[in-house]
N, C-alpha and C positions, 0 to 999 in steps of 0.2 A: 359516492361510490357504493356500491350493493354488497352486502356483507357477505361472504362465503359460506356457506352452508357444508355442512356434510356428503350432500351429493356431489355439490360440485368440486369440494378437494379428492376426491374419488377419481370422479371424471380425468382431472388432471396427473393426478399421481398415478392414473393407466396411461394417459400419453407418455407419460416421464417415462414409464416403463419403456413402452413400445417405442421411442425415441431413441433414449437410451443400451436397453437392454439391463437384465438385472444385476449382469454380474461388474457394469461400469456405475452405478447407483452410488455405492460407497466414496467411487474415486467422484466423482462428480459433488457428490455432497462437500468434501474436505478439501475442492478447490474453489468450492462458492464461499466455503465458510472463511478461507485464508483469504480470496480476494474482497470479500467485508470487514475482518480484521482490520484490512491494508488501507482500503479506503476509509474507515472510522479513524486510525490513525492518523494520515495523510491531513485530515480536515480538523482535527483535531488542532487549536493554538496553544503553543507553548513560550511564553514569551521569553524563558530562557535560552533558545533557539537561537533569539536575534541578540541577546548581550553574546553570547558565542559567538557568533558570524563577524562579529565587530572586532572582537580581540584579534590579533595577529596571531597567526598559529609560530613555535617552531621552526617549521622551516622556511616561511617566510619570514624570519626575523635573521633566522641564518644570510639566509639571500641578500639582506639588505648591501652588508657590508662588500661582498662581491660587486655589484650593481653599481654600488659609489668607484670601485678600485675601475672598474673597466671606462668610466665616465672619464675620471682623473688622467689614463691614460690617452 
């Protein structure tokens, strides 16, 4: 891939303008910058994710004994 050069980030940050427009630049920058957050997070492994997933929450623990009474009946 060809390295970018100073002309050609030029080139492009005038489409961005003329695309965009100036005064939507800021909102635009701070919706690419969250949606890269989002996906660096998302891909990110956390294996305490999956010992959580596994445990029973609350209210399915609540549930259980309802679940048995309606069977019984």
């Amino acid at each position: 891939m060809p390295n970018l050069g100073l002309p050609e980030l030029i080139i492009i940050f005038v489409i961005v303008i003329l695309v965009f427009g100036v005064g939507r630049l800021g909102e635009v920058g701070r919706e690419l910058g969250k949606g890269i957050r989002e996906f660096k997070k998302a891909t990110q492994y956390d294996p305490s994710e999956d010992e959580e997933s596994k445990k029973p929450s609350p209210a399915k623990i609540a549930e259980r004994p309802a679940d048995e009474e309606k069977k019984s009946e």
